[in-house]
C-alpha positions in Angstrom: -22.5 150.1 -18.0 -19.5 151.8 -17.3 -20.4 155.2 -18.7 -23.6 155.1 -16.4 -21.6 154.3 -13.3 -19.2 156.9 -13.9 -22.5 159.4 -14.7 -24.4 158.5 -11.9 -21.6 157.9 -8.8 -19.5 161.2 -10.0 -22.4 163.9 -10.1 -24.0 161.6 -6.7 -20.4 162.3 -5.3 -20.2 165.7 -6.2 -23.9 166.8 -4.8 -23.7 165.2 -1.7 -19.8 167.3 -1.2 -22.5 170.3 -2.1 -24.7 169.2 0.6 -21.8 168.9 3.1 -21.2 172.7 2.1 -19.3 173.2 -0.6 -21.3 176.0 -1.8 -20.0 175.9 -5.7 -21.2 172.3 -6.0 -24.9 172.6 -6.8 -27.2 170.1 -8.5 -26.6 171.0 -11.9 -22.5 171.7 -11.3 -22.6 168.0 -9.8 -24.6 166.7 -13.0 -21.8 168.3 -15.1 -19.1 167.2 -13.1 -20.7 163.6 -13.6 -21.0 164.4 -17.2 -17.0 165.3 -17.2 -16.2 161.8 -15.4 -18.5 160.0 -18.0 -17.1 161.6 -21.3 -13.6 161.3 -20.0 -13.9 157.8 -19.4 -15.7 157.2 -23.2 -13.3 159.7 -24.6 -9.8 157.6 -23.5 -11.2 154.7 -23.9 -11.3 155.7 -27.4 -7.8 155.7 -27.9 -6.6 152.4 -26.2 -6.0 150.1 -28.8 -8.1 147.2 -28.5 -11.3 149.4 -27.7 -10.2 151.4 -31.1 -11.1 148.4 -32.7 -14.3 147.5 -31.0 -15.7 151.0 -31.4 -14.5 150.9 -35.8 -16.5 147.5 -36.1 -19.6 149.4 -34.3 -19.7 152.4 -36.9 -22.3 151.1 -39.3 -20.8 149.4 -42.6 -21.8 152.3 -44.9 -20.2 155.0 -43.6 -16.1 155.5 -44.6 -12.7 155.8 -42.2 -14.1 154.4 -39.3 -10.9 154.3 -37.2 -11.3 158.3 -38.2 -14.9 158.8 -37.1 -13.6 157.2 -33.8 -10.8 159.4 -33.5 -13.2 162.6 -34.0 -15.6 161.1 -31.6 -12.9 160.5 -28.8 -11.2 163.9 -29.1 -14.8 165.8 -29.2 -16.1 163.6 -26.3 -12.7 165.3 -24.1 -13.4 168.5 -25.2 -16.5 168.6 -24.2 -15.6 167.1 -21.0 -13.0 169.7 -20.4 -16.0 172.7 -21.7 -18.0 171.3 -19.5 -15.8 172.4 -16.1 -15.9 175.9 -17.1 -19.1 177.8 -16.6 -18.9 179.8 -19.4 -18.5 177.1 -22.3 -20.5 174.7 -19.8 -23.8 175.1 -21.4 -22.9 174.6 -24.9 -20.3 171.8 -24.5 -24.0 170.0 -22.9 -25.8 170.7 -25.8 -23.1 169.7 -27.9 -22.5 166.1 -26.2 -26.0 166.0 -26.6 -26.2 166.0 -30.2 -23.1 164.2 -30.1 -25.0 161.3 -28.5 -27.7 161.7 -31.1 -25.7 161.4 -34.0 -23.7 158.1 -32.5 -26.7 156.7 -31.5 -26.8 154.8 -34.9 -23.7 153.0 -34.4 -25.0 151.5 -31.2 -28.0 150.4 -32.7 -26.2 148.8 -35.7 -23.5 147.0 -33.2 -26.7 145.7 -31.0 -28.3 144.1 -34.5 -24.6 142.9 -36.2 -23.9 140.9 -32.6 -20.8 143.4 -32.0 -18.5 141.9 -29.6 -17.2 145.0 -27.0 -14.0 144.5 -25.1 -15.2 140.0 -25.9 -18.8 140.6 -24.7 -21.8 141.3 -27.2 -23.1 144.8 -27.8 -25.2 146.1 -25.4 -29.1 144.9 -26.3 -31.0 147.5 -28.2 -33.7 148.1 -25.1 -31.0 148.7 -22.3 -29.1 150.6 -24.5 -32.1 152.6 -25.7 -33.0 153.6 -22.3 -28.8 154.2 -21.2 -29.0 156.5 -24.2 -32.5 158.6 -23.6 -30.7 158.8 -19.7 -26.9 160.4 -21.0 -29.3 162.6 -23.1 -31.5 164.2 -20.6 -28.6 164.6 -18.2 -27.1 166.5 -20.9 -30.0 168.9 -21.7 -30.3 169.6 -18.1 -26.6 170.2 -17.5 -27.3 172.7 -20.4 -30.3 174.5 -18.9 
């Protein structure tokens, strides 16, 4: 829930400075600004220890080095929240979180169907985390367009 929060309050924040006239904040510079907040927050969180953890029991059992996969994840999660503050890398950072989201998508369902515990509470249910996930995604594709 965090992720949305952070996706949803930052690019809110961000328009509603653009409506009180800061002309560089449009919709779709909010949305990646929101997008920078949410990525950032995913992306540390997967270096803190205990959350390392959580996130290695998520990756399904048949893929290998899943304290590595995390790492990967983590580090491109921050670089595409950094690409995303610069208008020229902006668009493809998007697109690239977006497929990024795509590809993890797997490990959430198979946490939601092991009973993965997250920070000591079950995985997000499939259904939310469906729906949380087809949300990150569009907000991606239209930071991108």
């Amino acid at each position: 829930m965090a992720p949305l929060i952070a996706l949803v309050g930052g690019t809110a924040l961000l328009w509603l400075l653009g409506l009180a006239g800061v002309e560089a904040l449009d919709w779709q510079t909010s949305l990646r600004g929101g997008l920078a907040l949410m990525f950032t927050l995913t992306g540390v969180v997967h270096f803190l220890p205990s959350r390392r953890r959580d996130f290695a029991e998520m990756v399904p059992p048949a893929l290998p080095f899943p304290y590595a996969l995390v790492t990967i994840t983590g580090v491109l999660e921050l670089a595409g929240a950094a690409a995303l503050l610069f208008p020229p890398t902006a668009p493809y950072a998007a697109i690239g979180l977006a497929l990024l989201m795509i590809a993890m998508f797997p490990a959430n369902v198979s946490a939601a169907r092991r009973g993965v515990t997250l920070a000591g509470k079950p995985a997000t249910p499939l259904l939310p985390r469906t729906i949380m996930q087809v949300v990150f995604v569009a907000a991606a594709v239209l930071a991108a367009v």
